[in-house]
C-alpha positions as CSV (number, residue, x, y, z in Angstrom):
1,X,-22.1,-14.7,40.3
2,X,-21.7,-16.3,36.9
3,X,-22.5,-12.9,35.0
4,X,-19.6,-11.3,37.0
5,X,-17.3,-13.9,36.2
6,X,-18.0,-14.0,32.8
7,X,-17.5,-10.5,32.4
8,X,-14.1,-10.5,34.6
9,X,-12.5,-13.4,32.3
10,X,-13.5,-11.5,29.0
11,X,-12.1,-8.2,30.8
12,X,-9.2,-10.2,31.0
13,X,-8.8,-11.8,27.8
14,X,-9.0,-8.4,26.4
15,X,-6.4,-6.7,28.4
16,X,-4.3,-10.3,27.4
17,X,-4.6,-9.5,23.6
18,X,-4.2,-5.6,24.0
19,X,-1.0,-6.1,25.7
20,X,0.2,-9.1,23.1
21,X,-0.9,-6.6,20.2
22,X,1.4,-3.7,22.0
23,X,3.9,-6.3,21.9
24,X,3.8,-6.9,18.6
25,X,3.9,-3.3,17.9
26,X,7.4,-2.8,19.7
27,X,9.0,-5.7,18.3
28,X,8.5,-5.0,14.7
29,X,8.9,-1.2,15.4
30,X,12.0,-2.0,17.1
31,X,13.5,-4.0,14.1
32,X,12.3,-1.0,11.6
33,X,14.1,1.6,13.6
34,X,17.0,-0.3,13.3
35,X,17.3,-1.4,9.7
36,X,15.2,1.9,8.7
37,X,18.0,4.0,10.7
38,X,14.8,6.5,11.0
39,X,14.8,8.7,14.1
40,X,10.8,8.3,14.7
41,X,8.8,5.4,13.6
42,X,4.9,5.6,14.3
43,X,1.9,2.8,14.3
44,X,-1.3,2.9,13.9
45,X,-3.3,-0.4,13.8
46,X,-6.9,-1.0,13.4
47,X,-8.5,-4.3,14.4
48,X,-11.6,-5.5,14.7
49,X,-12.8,-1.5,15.2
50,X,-10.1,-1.2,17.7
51,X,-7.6,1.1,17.5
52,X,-4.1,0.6,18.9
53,X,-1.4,3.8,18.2
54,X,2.3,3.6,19.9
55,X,5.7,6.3,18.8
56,X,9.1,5.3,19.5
57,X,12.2,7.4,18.5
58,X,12.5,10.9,18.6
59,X,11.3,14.0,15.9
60,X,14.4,15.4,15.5
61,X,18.1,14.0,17.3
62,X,18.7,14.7,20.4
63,X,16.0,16.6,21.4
64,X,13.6,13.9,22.9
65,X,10.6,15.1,20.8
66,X,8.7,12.2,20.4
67,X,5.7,12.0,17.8
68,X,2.2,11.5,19.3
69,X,-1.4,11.0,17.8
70,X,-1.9,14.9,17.0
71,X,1.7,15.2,15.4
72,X,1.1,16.5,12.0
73,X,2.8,14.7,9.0
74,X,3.5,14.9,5.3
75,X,1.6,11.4,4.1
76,X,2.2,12.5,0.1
77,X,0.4,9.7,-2.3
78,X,-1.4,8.4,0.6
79,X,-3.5,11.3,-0.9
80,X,-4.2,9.3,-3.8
81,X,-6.6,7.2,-1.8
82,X,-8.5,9.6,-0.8
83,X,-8.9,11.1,-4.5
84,X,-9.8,7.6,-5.8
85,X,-12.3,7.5,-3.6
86,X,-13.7,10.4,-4.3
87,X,-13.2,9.0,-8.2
88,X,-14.9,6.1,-7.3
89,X,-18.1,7.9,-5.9
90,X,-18.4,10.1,-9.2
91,X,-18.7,6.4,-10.9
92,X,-21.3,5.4,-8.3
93,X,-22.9,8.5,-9.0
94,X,-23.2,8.6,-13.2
95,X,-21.5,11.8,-12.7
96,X,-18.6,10.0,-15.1
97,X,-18.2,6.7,-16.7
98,X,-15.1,4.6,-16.2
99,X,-15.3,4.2,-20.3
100,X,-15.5,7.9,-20.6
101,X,-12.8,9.7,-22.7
102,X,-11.5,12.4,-20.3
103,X,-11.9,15.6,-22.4
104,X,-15.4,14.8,-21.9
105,X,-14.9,16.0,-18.3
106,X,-11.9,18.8,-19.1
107,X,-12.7,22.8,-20.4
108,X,-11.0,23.3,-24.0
109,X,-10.0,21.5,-26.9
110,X,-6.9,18.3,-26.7
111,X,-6.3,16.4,-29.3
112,X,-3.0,15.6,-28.0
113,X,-4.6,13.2,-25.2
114,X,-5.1,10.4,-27.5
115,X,-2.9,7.7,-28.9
116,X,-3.4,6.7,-33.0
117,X,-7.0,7.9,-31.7
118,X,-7.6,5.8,-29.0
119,X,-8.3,8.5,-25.9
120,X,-7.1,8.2,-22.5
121,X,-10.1,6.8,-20.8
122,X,-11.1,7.0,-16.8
123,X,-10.5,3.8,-16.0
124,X,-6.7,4.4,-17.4
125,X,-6.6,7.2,-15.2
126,X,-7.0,5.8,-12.4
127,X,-5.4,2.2,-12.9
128,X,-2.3,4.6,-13.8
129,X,-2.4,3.2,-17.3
130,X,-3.2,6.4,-18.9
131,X,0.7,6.6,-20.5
132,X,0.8,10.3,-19.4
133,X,3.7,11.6,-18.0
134,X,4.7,11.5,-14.7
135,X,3.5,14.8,-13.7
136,X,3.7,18.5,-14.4
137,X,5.7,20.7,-14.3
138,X,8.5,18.7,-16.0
139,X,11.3,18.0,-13.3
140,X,12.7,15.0,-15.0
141,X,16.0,16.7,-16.0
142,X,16.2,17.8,-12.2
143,X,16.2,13.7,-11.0
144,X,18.9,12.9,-13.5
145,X,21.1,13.7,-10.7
146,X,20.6,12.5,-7.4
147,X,22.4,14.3,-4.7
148,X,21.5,15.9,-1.2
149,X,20.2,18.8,-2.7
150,X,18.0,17.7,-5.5
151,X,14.5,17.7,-3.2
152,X,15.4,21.5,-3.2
153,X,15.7,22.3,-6.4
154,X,12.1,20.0,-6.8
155,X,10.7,22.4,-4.4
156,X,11.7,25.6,-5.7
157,X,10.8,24.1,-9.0
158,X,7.0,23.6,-7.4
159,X,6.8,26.8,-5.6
160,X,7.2,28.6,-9.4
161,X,4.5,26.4,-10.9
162,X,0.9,27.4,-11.3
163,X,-2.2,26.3,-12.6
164,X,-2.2,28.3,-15.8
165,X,0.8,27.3,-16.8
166,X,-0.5,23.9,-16.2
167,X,-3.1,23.9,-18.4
168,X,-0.7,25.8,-20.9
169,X,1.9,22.9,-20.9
170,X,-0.9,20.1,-20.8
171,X,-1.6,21.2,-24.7
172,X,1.7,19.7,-24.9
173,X,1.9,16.4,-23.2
174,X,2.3,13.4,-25.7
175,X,1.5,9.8,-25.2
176,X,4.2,7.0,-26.4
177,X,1.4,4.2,-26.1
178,X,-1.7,3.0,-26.2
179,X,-3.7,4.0,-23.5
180,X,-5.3,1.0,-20.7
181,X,-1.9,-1.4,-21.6
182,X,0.9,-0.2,-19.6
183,X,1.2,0.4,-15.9
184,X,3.0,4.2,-15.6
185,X,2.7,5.4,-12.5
186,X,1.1,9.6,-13.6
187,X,1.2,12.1,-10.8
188,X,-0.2,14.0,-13.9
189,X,-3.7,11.6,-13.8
190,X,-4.2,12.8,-10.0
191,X,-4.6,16.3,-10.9
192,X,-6.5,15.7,-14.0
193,X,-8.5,13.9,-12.0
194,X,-9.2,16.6,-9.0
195,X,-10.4,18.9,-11.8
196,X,-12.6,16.3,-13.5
197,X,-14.1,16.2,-9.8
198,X,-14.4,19.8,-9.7
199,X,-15.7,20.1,-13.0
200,X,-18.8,17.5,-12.7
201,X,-19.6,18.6,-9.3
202,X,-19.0,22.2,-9.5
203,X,-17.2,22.3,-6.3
204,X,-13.5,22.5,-5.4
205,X,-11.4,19.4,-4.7
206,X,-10.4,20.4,-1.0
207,X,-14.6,21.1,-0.5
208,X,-15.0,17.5,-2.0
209,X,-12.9,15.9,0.0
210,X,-14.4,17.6,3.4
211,X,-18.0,16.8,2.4
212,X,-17.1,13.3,2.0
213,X,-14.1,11.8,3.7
214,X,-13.1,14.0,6.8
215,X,-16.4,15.3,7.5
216,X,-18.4,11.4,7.9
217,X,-14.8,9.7,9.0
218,X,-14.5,12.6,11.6
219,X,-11.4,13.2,10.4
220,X,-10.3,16.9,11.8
221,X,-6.6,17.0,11.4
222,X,-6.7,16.3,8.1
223,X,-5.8,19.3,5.5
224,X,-3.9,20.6,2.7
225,X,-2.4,23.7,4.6
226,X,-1.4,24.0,8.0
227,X,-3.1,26.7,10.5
228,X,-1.5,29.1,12.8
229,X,0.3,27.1,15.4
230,X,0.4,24.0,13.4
231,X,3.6,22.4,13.1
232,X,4.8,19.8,10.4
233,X,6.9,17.4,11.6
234,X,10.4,17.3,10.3
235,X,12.1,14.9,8.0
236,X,15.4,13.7,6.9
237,X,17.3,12.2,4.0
238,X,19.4,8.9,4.2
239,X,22.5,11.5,4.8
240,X,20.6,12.8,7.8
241,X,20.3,16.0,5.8
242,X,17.2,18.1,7.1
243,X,14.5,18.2,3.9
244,X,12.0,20.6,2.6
245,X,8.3,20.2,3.1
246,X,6.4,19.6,-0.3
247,X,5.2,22.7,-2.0
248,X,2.0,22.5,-4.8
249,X,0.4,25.3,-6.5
250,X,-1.8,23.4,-8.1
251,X,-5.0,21.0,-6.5
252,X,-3.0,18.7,-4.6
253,X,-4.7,15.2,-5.4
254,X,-1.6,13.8,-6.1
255,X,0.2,14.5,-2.6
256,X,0.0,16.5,-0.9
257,X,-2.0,16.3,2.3
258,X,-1.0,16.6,5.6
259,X,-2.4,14.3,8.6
260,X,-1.9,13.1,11.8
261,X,-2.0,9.0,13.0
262,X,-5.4,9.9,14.7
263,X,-6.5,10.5,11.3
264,X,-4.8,8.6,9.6
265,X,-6.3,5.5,11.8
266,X,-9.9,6.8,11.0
267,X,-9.1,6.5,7.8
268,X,-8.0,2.5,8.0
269,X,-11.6,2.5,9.9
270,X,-12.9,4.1,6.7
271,X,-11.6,2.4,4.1
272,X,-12.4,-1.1,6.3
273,X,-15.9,-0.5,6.0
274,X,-17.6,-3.3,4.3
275,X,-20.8,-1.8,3.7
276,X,-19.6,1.4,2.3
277,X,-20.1,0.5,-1.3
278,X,-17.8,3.5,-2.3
279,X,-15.3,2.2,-0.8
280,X,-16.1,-1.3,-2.0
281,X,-15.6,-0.1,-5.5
282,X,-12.2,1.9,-5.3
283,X,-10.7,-1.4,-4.3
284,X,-12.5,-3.1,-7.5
285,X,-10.7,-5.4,-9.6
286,X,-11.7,-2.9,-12.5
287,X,-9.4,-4.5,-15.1
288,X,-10.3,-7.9,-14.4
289,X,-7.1,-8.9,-14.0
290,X,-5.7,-12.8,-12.9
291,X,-2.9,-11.5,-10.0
292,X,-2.9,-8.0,-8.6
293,X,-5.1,-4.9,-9.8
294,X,-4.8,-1.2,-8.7
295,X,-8.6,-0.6,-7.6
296,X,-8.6,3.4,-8.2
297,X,-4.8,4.8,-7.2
298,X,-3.9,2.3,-5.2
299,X,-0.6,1.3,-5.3
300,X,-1.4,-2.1,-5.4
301,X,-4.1,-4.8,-4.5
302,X,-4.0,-8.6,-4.2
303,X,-4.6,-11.9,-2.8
304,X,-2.3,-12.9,0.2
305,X,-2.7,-15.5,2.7
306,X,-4.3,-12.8,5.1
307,X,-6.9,-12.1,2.2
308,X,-7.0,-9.3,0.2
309,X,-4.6,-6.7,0.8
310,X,-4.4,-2.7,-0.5
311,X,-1.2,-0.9,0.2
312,X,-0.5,2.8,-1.3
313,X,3.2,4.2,0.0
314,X,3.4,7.9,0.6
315,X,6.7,9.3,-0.1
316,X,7.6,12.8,0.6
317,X,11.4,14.3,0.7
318,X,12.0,13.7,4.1
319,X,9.1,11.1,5.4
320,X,7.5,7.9,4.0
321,X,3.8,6.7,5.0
322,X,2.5,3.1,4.1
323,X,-1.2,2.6,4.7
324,X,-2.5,-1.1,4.1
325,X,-5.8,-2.8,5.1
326,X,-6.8,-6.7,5.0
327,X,-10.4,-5.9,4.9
328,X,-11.0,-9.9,5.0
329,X,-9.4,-9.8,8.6
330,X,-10.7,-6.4,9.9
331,X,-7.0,-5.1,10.0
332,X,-5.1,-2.0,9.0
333,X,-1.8,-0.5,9.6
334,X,-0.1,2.6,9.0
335,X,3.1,3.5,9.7
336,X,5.2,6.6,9.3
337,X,9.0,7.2,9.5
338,X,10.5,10.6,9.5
339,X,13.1,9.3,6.9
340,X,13.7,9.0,3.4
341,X,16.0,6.9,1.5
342,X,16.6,4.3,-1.2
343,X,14.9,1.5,0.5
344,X,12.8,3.0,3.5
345,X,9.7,2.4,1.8
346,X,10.5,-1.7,1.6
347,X,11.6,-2.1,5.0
348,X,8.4,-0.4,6.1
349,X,6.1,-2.7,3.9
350,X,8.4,-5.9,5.1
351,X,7.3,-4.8,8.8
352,X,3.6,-4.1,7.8
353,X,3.6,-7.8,6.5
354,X,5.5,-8.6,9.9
355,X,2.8,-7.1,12.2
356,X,-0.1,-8.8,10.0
357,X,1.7,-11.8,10.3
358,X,2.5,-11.9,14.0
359,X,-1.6,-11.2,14.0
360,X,-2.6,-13.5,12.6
361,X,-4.5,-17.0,14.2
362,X,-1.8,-19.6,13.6
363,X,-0.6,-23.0,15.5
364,X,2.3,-21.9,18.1
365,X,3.9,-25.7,18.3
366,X,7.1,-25.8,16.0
367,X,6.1,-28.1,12.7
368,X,7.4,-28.8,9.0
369,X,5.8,-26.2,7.1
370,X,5.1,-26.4,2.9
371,X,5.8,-29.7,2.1
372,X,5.6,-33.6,2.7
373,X,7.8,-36.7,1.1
374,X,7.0,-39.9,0.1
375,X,9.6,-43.0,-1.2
376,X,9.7,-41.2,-4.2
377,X,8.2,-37.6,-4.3
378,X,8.1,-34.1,-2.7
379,X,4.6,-32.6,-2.7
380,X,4.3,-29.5,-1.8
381,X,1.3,-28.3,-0.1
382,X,-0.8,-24.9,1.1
383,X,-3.7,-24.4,2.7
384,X,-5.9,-21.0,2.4
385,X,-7.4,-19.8,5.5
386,X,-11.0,-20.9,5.5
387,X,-12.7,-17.9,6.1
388,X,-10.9,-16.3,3.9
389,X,-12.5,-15.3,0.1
390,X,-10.9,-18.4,-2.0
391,X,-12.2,-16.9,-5.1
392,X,-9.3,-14.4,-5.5
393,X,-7.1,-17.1,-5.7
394,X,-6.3,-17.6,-9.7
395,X,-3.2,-19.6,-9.6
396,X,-0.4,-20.8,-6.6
397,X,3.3,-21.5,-7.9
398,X,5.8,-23.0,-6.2
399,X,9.1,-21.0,-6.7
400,X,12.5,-21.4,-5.4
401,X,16.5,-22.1,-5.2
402,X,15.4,-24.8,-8.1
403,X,13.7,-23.0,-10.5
404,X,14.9,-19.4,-10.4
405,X,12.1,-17.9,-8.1
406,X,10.1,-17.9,-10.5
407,X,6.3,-17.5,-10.0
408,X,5.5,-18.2,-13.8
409,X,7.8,-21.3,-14.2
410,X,5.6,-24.0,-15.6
411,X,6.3,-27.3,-14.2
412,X,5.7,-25.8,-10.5
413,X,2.0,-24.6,-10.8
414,X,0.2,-25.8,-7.7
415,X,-3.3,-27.7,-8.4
416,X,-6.4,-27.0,-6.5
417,X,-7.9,-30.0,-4.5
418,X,-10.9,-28.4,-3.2
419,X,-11.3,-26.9,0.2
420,X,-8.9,-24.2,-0.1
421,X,-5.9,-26.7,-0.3
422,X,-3.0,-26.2,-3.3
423,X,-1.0,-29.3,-3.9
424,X,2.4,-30.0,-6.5
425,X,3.8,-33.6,-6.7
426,X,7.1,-33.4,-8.6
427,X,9.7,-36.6,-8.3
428,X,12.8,-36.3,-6.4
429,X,14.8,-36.8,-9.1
430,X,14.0,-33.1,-9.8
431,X,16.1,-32.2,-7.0
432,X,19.8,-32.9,-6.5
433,X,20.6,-35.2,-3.2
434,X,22.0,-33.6,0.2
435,X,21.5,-30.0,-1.9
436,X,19.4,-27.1,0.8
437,X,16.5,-26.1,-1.5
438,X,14.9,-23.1,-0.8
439,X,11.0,-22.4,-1.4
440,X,8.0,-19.7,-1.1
441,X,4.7,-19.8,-1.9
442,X,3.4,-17.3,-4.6
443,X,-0.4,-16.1,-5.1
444,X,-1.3,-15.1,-8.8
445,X,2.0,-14.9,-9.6
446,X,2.7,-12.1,-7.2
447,X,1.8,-12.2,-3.9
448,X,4.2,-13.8,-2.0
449,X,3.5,-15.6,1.0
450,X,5.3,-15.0,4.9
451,X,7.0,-17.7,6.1
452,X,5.0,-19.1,9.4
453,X,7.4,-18.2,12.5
454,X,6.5,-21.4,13.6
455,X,8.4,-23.6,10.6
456,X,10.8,-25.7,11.5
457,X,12.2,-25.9,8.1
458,X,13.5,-22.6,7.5
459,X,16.8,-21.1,6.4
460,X,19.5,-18.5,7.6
461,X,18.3,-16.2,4.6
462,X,17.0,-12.7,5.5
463,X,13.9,-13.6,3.6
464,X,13.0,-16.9,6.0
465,X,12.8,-19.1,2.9
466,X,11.5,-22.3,3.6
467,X,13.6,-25.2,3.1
468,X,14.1,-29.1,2.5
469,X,16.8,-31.4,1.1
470,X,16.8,-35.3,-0.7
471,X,18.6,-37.4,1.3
């Protein structure tokens, strides 16, 4: 009798959270459909090795076509993951050395990929400090002018580019820097690296990337070229203007994948894996760096108040992908919108945060968040999450309305009183009397913390600032 009660109330808990997490989904879906303007929106979550998908909107206007799990899109640079992984396993391997120069790994001669002799090492490569261009063929002239039918001319541009006359122009590329100082985001390093892969391993980039990605992740929708019956969903412009589909003649490391949220959620299951040491070191703070590093082609990594977080967008013409995991908390989410414009790929990372934040553990009764007053101070105050790695954590700053948002301001540098709590006592003389300030919380100068939805003292902004005033 007590067995079969136990098991009914935890069959019940878990339909309780399965049914709260759904409801998370619609609400934050709901809100990105409406500030996205998107005609489909699509959610995968993975948490605690469950995985939760839901699709709201429609393909294409009017005609009811909703996406589904086995709907195939473009996810561009999500690519990128998936060929720093593959980057990251050549380390593991010997097969290259982060300190390498890369003509050690390239056929023919380049003298041209160096900078007052210092050579574009791995590690620049895939940091995306290499100060190569932004990719090849040269489109640059093309983006100078923005207009409806510039992702056309991009394409026709692609569909007229091969590899030989890749390696023919590559002869020609020229660095303005030093390599290993300068972020530059380098399409160019992708595919440079895809034939580094193929060159140390003798075997092509797609073969690579079956053998060991989709093949142990069981990920079978996953490929660079559609079959016979396949369809690619479409995607649309801020104008509503129907785009083209990617085209690449060359090894596609840099973008040009096509998956499905099945997949795509088998890869957040991947990539979550803590005892996958490949994995462990693509998300590596390589550079040693005090607030946010970029693993291996990541767009970004850093400490947040869920833990570590690793986000790479995936912008295509007509469709944007963002695919984030907290591997601290177990949790990833990716979502896909069939629509490209200015800011689509912001409003989609403001909902992932939304989602990880509705998530998360956190009181429900309605307090004073961030701060505390005495006769004569304001001290500001933030908590880490126990169980989260407190290590990251190099510096918290206090920035706001007062100080010009400003995460390196000194004067508003938090101080560490053991047991993950941050503390800032500054006199409220600081602050001018019956003035609204407004306030965040910053991590390493740039990870900037969600306002808890259950602060009391928070303003009418958009952004939820928190807020207090002298009396």
């Amino acid at each position: 009798m007590f067995t079969l009660l136990s098991t009914t109330t935890f069959a019940q808990q878990k339909v309780g959270l399965d049914k709260s997490i759904y409801t998370i989904l619609n609400n934050n879906a709901e809100l990105l459909l409406k500030k996205s303007k998107a005609y489909s929106v699509s959610i995968g979550i993975v948490k605690d090795g469950k995985v939760y998908t839901k699709h709201y909107g429609e393909l294409d206007k009017g005609k009811g076509n909703k996406a589904n799990n086995n709907t195939y899109f473009e996810i561009a640079s999500v690519t990128k993951v998936m060929t720093g992984y593959l980057m990251a396993k050549a380390v593991l391997e010997k097969k290259i050395n982060l300190e390498d120069d890369i003509r050690k790994h390239l056929n023919g001669s380049y003298p041209n990929l160096e900078y007052q002799t210092i050579p574009v090492r791995i590690k620049d490569l895939v940091s995306f400090k290499s100060a190569l261009d932004r990719e090849l063929p040269d489109n640059s002239e093309i983006k100078k002018f923005q207009d409806d039918s510039t992702c056309f001319r991009l394409k026709r541009m692609e569909e007229s580019y091969g590899k030989k006359q890749f390696f023919e122009d590559l002869k020609t590329v020229k660095l303005d820097t030093i390599p290993g100082i300068k972020f530059k985001y380098s399409n160019l390093s992708l595919e440079l690296s895809a034939i580094i892969l193929e060159n140390v391993y003798h075997k092509s980039y797609e073969t690579l990337l079956n053998e060991n990605i989709f093949v142990p992740a069981k990920m079978t929708s996953t490929k660079m070229n559609l079959g016979e019956g396949e369809v690619l969903a479409n995607g649309y412009n801020g104008n509503y203007i129907l785009m083209p589909h990617i085209a690449n003649n060359l090894w596609g490391s840099e973008g040009y994948l096509k998956s499905t949220m099945a997949d795509l959620t088998k890869l957040l299951s991947f990539e979550l894996d803590l005892k996958n040491k490949i994995v462990q070191e693509s998300q590596r703070n390589i550079s040693n760096s005090d607030q946010h590093w970029y693993g291996y082609f990541w767009d970004g990594i850093l400490a947040t108040e869920n833990g570590k977080f690793c986000h790479k967008h995936g912008g295509a013409f007509g469709t944007n992908t963002y695919f984030t995991v907290y591997p601290e908390l177990n949790l990833g989410i990716s979502i896909v919108v069939n629509i490209a414009d200015e800011e689509t790929g912001w409003q989609i990372l403001n909902t992932v945060w939304g989602i990880a934040e509705d998530l998360r553990d956190k009181p429900t009764e309605k307090a004073v968040y961030g701060y505390r007053m005495t006769k004569d101070k304001v001290i500001f105050n933030y908590t880490h999450n126990k169980k989260l790695d407190a290590k990251l954590i190099k510096s918290v700053s206090v920035v706001g309305s007062f100080n010009g948002w400003n995460p390196d301001s000194k004067g508003y540098q938090m101080v560490s009183k053991g047991n993950n709590i941050y503390e800032l006592e500054l006199p409220k003389s600081k602050f001018e009397k019956e003035k609204i300030n407004e306030f965040k919380f910053v991590i390493n100068k740039v990870g900037w913390i969600t306002t808890p939805k259950n602060a009391l003292n928070t303003g009418n902004t958009e952004n939820s600032n928190l807020t207090f005033k002298i009396d």
